[in-house]
TORPA-4810 file (N, C-alpha, C, O; in nm, 3 decimals):
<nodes>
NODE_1_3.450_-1.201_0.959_3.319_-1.149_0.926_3.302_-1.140_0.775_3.209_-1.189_0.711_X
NODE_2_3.397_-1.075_0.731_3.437_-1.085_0.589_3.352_-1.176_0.484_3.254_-1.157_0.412_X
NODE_3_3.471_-1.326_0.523_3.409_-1.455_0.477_3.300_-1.469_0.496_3.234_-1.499_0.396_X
NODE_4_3.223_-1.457_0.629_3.091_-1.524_0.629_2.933_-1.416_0.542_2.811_-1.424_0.528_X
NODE_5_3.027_-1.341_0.512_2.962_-1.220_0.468_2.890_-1.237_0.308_2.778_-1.216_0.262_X
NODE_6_3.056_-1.301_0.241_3.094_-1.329_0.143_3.043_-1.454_0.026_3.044_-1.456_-0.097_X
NODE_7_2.998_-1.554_0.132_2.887_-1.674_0.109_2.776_-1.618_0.069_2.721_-1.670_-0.028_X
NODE_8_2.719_-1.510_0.125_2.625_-1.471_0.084_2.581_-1.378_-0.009_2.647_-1.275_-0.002_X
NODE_9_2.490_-1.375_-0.097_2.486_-1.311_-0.216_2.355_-1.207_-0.205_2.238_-1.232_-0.177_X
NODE_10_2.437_-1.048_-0.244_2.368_-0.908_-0.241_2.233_-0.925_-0.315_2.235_-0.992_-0.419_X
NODE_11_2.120_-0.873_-0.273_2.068_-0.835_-0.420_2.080_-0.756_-0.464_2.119_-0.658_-0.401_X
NODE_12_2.050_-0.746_-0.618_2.089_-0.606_-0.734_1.933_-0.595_-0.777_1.832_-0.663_-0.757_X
NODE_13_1.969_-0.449_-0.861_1.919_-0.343_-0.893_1.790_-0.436_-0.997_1.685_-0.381_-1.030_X
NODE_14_1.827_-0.581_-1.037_1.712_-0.675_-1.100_1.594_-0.695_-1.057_1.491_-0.685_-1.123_X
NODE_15_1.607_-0.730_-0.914_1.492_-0.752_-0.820_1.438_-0.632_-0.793_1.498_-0.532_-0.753_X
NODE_16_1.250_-0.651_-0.829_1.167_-0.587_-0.846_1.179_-0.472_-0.688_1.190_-0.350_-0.706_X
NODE_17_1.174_-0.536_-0.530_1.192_-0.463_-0.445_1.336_-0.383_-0.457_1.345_-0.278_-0.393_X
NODE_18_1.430_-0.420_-0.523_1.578_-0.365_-0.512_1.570_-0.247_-0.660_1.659_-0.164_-0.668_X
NODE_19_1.487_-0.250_-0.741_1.473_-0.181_-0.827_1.552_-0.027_-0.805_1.668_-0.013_-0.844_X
NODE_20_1.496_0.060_-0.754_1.497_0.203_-0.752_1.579_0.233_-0.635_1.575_0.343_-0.581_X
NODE_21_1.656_0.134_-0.595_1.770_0.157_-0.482_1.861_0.163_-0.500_1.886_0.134_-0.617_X
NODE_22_1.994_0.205_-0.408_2.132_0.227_-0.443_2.165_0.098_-0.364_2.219_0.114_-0.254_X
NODE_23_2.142_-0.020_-0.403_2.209_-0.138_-0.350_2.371_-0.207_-0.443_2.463_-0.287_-0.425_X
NODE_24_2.323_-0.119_-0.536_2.459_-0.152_-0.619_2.591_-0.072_-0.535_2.701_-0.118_-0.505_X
NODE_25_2.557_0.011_-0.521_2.676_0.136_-0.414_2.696_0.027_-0.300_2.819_0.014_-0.300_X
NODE_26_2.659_-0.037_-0.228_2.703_-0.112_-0.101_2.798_-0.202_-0.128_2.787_-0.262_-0.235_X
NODE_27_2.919_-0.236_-0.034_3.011_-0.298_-0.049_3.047_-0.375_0.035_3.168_-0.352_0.041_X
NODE_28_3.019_-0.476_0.126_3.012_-0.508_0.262_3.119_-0.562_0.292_3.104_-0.637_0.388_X
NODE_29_3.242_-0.557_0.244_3.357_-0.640_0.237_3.405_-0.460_0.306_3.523_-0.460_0.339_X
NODE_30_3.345_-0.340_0.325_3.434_-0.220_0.382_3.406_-0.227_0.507_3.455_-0.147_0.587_X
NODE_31_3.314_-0.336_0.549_3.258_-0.322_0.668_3.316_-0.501_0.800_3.322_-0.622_0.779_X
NODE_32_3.349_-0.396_0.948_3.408_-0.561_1.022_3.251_-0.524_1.101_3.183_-0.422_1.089_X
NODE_33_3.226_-0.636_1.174_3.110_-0.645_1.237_3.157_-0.544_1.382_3.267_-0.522_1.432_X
NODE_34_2.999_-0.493_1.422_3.032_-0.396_1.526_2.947_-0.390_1.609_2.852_-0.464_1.582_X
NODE_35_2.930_-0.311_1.742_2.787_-0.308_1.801_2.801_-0.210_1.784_2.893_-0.140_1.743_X
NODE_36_2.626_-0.186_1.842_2.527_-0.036_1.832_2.560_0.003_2.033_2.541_-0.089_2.111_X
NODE_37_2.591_0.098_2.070_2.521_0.150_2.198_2.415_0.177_2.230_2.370_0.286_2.195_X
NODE_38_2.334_0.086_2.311_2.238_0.084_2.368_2.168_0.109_2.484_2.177_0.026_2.574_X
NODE_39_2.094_0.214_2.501_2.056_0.286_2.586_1.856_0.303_2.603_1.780_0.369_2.533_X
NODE_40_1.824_0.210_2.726_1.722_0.204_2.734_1.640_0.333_2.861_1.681_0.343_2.977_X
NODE_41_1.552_0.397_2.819_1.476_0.488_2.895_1.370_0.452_2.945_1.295_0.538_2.899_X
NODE_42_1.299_0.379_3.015_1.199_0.351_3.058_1.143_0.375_3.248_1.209_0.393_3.350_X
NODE_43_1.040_0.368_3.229_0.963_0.369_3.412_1.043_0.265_3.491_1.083_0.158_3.448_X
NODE_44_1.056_0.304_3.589_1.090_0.211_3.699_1.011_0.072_3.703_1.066_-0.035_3.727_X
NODE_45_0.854_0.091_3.672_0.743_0.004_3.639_0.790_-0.096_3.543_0.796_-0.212_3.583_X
NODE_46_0.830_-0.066_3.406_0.844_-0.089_3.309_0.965_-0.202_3.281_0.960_-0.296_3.202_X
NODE_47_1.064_-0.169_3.361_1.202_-0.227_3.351_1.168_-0.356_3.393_1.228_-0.439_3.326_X
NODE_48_1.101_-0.401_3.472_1.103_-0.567_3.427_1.072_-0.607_3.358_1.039_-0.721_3.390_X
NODE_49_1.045_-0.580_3.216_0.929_-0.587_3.094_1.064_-0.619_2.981_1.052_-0.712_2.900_X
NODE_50_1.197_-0.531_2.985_1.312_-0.552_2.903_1.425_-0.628_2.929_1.476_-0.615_3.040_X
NODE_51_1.478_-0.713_2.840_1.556_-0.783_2.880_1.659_-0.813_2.735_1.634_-0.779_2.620_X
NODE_52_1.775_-0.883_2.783_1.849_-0.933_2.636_1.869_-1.065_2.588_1.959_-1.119_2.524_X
NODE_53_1.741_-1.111_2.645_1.702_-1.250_2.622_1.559_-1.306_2.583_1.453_-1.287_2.642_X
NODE_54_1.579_-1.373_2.480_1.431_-1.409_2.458_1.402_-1.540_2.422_1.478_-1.592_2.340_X
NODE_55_1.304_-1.605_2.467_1.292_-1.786_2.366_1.246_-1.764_2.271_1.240_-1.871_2.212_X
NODE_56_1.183_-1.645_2.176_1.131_-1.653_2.069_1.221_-1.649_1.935_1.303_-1.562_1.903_X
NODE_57_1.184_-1.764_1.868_1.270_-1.810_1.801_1.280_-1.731_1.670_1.177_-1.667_1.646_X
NODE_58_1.355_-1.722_1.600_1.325_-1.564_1.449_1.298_-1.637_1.373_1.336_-1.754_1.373_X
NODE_59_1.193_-1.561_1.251_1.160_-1.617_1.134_1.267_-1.708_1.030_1.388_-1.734_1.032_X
NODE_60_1.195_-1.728_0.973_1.328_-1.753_0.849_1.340_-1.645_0.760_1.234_-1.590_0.727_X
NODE_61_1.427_-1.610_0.723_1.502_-1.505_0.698_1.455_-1.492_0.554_1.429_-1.604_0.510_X
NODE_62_1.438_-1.410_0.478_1.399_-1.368_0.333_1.467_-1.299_0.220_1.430_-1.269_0.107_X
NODE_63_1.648_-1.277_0.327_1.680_-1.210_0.234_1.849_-1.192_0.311_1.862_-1.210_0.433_X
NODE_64_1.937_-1.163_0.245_2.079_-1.156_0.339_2.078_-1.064_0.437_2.134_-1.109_0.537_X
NODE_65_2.039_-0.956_0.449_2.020_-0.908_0.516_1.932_-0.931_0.682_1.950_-0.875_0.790_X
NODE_66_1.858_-1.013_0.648_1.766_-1.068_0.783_1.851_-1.146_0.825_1.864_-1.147_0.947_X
NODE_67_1.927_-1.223_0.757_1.964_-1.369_0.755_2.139_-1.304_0.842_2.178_-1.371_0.938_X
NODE_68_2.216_-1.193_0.804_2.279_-1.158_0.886_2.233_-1.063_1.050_2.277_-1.041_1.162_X
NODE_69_2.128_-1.037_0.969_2.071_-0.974_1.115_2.046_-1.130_1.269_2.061_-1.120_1.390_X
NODE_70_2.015_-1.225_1.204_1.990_-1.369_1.264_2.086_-1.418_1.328_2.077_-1.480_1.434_X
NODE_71_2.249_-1.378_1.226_2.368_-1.460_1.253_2.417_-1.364_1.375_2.482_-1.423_1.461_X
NODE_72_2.396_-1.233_1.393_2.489_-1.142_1.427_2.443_-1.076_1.539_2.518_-1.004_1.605_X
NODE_73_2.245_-1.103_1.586_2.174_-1.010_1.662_2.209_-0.953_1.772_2.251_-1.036_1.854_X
NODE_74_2.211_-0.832_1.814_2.207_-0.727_1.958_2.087_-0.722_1.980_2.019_-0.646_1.911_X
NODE_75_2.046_-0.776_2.049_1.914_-0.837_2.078_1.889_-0.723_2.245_1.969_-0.690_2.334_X
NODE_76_1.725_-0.691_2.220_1.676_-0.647_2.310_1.546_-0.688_2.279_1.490_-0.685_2.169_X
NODE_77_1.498_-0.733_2.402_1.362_-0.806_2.376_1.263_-0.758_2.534_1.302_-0.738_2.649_X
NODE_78_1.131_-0.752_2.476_0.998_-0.665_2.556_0.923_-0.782_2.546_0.887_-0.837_2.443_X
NODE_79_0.899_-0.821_2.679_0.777_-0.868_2.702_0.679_-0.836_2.802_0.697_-0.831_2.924_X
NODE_80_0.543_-0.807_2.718_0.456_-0.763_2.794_0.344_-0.885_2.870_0.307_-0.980_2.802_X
NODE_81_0.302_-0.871_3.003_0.237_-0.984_3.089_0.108_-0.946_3.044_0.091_-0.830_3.007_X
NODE_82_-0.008_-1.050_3.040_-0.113_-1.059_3.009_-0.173_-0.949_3.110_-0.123_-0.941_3.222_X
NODE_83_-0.288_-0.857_3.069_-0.345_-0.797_3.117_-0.276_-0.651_3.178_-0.343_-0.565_3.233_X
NODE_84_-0.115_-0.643_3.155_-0.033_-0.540_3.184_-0.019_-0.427_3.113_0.002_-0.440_2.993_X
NODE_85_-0.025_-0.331_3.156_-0.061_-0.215_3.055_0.084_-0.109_3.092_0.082_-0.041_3.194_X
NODE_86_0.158_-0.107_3.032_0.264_0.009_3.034_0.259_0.160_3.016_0.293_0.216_2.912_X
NODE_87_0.218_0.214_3.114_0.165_0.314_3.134_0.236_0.488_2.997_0.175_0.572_2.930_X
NODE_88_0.411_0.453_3.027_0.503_0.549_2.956_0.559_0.457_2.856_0.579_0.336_2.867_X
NODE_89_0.578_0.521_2.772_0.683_0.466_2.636_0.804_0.433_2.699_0.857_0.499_2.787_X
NODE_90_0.877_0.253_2.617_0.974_0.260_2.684_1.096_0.317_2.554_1.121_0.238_2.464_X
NODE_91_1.135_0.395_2.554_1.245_0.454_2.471_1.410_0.353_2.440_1.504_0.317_2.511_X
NODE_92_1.381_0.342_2.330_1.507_0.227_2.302_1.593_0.371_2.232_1.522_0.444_2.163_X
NODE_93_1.743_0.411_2.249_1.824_0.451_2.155_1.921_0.345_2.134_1.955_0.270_2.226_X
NODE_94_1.975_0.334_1.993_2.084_0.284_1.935_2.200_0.404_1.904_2.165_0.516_1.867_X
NODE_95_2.311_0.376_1.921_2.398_0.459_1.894_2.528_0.427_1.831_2.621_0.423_1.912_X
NODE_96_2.565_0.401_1.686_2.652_0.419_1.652_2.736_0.498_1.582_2.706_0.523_1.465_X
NODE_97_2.831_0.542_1.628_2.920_0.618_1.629_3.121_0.597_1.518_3.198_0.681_1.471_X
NODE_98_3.123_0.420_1.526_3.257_0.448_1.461_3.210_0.420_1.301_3.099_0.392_1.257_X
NODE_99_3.297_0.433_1.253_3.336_0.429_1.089_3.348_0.297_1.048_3.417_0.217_1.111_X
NODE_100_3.287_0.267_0.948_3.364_0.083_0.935_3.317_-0.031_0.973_3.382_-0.134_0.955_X
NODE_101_3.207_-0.031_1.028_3.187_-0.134_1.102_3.011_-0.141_1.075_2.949_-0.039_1.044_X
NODE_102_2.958_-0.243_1.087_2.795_-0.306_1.047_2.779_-0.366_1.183_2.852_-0.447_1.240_X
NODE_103_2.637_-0.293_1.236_2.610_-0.324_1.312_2.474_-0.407_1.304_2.424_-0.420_1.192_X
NODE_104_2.402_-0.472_1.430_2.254_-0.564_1.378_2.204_-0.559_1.481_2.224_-0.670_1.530_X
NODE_105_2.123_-0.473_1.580_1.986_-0.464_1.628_1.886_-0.573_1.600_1.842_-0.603_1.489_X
NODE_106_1.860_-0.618_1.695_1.713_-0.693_1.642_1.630_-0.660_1.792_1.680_-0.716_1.890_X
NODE_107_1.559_-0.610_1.806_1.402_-0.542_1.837_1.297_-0.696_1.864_1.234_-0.745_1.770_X
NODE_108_1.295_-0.745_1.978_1.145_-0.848_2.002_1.041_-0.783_2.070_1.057_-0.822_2.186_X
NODE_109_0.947_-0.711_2.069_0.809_-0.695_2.136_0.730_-0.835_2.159_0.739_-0.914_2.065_X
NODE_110_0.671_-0.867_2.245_0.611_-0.937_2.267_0.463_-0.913_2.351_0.496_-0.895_2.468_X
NODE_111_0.350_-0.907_2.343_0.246_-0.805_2.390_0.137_-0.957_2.420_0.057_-0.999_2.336_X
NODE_112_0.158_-1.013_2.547_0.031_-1.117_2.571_-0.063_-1.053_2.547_-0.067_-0.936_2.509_X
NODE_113_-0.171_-1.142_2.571_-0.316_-1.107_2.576_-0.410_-1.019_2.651_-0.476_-1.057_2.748_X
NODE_114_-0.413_-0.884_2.593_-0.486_-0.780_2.632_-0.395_-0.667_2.745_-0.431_-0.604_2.845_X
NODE_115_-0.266_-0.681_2.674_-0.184_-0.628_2.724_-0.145_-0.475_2.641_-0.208_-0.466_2.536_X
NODE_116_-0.073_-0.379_2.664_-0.105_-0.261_2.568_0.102_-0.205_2.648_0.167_-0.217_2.752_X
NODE_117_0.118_-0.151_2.516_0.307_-0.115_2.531_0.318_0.009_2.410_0.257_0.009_2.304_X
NODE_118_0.387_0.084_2.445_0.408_0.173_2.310_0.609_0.197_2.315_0.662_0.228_2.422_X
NODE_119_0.659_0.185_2.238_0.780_0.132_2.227_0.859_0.208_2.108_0.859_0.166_1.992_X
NODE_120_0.921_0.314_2.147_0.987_0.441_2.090_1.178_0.390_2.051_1.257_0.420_2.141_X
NODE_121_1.226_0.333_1.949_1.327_0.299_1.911_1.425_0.406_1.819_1.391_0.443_1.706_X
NODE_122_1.515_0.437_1.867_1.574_0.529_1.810_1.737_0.509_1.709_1.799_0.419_1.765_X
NODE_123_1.785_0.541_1.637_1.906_0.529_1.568_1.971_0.647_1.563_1.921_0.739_1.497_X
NODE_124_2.082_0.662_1.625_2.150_0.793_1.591_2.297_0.728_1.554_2.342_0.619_1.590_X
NODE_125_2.365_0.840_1.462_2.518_0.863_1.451_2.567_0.950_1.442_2.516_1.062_1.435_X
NODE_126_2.686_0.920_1.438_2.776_1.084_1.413_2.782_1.078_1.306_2.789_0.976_1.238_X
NODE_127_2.779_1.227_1.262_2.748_1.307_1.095_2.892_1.232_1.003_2.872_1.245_0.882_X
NODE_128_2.980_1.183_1.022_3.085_1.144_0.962_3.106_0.939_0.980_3.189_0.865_0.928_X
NODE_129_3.008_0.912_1.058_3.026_0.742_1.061_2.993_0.680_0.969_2.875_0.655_0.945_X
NODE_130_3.131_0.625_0.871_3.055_0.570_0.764_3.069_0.463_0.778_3.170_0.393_0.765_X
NODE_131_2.907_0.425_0.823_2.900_0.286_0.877_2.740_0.232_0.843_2.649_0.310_0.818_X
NODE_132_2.724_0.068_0.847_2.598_0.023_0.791_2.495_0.020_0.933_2.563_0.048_1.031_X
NODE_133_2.416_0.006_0.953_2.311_-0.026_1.079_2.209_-0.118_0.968_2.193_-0.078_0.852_X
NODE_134_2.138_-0.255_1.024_2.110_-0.364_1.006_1.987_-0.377_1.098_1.962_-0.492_1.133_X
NODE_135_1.890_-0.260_1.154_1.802_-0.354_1.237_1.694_-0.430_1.215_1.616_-0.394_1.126_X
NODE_136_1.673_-0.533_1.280_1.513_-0.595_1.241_1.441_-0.558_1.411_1.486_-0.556_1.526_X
NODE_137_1.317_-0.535_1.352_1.214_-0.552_1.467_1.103_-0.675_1.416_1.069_-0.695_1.299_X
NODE_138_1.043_-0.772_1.575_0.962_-0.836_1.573_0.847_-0.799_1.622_0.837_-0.842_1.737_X
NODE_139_0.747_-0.735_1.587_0.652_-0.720_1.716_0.562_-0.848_1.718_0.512_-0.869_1.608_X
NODE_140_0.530_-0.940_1.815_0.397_-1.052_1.850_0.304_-0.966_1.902_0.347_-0.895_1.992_X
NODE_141_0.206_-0.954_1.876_0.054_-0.935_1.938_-0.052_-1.044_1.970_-0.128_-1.078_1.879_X
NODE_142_-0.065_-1.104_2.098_-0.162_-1.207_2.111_-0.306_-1.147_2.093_-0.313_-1.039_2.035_X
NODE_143_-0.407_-1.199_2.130_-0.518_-1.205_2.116_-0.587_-1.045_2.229_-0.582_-1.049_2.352_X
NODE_144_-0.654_-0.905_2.138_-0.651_-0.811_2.210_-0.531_-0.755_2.260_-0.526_-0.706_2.372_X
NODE_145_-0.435_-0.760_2.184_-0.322_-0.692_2.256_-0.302_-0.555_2.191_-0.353_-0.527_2.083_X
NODE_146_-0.201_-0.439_2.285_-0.213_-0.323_2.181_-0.103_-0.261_2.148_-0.071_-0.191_2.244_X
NODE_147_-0.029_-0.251_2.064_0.101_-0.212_2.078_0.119_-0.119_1.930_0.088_-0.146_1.814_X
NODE_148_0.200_0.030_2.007_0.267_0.085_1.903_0.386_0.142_1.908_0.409_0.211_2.007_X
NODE_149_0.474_0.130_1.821_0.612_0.118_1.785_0.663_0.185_1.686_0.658_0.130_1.577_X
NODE_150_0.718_0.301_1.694_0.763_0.394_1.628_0.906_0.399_1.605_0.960_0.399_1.715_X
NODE_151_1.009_0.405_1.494_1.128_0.391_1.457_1.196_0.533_1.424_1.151_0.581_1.320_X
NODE_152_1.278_0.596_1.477_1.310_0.691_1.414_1.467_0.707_1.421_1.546_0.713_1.515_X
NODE_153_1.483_0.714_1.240_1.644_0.745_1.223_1.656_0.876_1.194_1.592_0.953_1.122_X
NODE_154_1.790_0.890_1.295_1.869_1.036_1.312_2.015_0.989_1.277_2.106_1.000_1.360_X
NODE_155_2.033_0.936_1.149_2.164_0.881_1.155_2.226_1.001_1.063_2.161_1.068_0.984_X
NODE_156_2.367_1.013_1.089_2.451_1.123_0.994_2.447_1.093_0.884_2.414_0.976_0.863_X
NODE_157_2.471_1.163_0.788_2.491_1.168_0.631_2.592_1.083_0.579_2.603_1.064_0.458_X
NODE_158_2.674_1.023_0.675_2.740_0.914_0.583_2.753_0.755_0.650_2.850_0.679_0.657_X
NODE_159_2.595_0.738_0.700_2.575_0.590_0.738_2.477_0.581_0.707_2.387_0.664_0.719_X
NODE_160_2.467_0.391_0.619_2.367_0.363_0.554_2.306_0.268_0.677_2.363_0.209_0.768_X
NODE_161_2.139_0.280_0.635_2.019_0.191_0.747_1.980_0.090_0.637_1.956_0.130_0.523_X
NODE_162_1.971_-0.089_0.683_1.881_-0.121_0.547_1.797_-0.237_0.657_1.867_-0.331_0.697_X
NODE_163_1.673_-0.232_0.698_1.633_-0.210_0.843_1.478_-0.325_0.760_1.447_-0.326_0.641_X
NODE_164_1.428_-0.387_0.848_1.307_-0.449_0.832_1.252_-0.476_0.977_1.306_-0.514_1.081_X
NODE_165_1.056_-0.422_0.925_0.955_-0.453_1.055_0.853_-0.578_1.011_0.777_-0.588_0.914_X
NODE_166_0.881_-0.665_1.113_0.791_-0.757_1.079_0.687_-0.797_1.207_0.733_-0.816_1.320_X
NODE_167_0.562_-0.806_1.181_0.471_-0.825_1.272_0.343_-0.907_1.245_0.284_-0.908_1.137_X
NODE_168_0.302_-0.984_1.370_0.173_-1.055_1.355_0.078_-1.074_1.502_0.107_-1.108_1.617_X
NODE_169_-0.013_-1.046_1.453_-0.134_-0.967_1.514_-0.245_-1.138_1.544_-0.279_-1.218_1.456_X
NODE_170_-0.267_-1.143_1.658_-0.370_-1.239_1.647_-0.503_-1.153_1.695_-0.504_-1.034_1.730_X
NODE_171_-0.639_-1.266_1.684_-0.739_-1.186_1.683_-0.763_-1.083_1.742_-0.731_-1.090_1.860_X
NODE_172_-0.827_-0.947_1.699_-0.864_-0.808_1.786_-0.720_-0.738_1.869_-0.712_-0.676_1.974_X
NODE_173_-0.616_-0.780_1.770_-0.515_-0.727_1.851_-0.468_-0.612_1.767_-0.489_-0.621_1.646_X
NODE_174_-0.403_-0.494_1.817_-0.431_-0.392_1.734_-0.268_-0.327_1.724_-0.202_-0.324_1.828_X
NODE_175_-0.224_-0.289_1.631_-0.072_-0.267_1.607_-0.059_-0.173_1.538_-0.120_-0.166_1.432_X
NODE_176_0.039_-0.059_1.590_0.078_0.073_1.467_0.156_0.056_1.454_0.209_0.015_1.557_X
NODE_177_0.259_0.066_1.319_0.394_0.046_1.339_0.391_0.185_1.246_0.318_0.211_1.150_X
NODE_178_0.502_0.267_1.312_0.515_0.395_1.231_0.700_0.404_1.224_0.784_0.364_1.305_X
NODE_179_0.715_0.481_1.078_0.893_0.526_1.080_0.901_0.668_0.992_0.858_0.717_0.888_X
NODE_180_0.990_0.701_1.109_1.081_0.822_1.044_1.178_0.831_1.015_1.261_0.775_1.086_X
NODE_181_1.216_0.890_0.919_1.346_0.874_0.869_1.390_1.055_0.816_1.345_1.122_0.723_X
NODE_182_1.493_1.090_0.918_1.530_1.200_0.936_1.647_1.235_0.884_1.673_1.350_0.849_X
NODE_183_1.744_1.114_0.873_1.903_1.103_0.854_1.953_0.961_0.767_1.883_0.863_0.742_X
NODE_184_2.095_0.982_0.731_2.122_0.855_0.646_2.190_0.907_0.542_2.165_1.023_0.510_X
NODE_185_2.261_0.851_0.489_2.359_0.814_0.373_2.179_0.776_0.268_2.112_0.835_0.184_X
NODE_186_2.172_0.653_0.340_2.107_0.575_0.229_2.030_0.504_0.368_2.074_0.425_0.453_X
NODE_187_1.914_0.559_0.354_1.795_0.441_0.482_1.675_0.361_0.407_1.592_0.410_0.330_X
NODE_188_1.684_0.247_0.443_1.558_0.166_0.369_1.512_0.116_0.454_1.595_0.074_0.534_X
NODE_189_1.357_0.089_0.492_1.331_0.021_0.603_1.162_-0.079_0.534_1.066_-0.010_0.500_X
NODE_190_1.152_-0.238_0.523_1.064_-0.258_0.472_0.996_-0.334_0.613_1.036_-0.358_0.726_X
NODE_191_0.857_-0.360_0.529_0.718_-0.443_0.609_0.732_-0.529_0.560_0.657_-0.624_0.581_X
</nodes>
């Protein structure tokens, strides 16, 4: 993990988005690759809607961080059927827990046409895991679709989040994306 880690180059404190961050403090050579525990809450209704498979193919990546999130994904992926409306939030938790280890979440929503989902994703750790979390979320919105998606980290004081939401909305389709950030070493999460 190391090596393939190692090809790739951090950004620093130069770059205008990396400016006012502690990206210089990160060291990713302390970190072996790891998973998150994943624990989905949803309606009985709902559960055919999640899965850990998806054909949708990921962006191109913008930055090492996406670009390991790409190589490495724990993929959970939502798709919503045209005209299907998900009545309860389906509750995603992530859970990591050991020391040492970088984990990568990646999050697909998918919301056909005139379909409506609200999609509650969570991050927790233990107060002593000093460990990285990596997630990306995708949300798709087709045409009238409605989806909102709320992120909230509860991670302990000595694990860093460096997390990106990316989303696209086709016509009259309507999208909230909201985050909290409660916990963390160091949490960054961009649009």
């Amino acid at each position: 993990m190391n090596t393939q880690m190692n090809a790739l180059t951090l950004p620093t404190v130069d770059e205008e988005i990396w400016r006012y961050s502690r990206i210089g403090e990160l060291n990713l050579d302390q970190f072996e690759l790891g998973k998150v525990t994943t624990k989905i809450d949803v309606s009985s209704q709902a559960k055919q809607f999640v899965s850990s498979q998806t054909n949708i193919a990921p962006r191109n990546a913008t930055d090492i961080f996406e670009e390991l999130n790409v190589r490495h994904a724990q993929l959970t992926a939502i798709s919503i059927a045209k005209n299907q409306v998900v009545a309860e939030p389906i509750v995603i938790t992530h859970s990591l827990d050991e020391s040492g280890v970088v984990a990568y979440p990646r999050l697909v929503i998918e919301a056909h046409e005139n379909s409506e989902v609200t999609v509650v994703e969570r991050f927790i750790s233990s107060a002593n895991a000093k460990s990285l979390i990596v997630p990306v979320v995708d949300v798709r919105a087709a045409q009238s679709a409605r989806v909102t998606y709320v992120a909230i980290n509860e991670l302990g004081a000595s694990t860093w989040q460096i997390g990106y939401q990316q989303a696209v909305g086709q016509r009259d389709s309507m999208m909230k994306l909201f985050t909290v950030a409660l916990g963390g070493d160091y949490a960054r999460m961009r649009a």
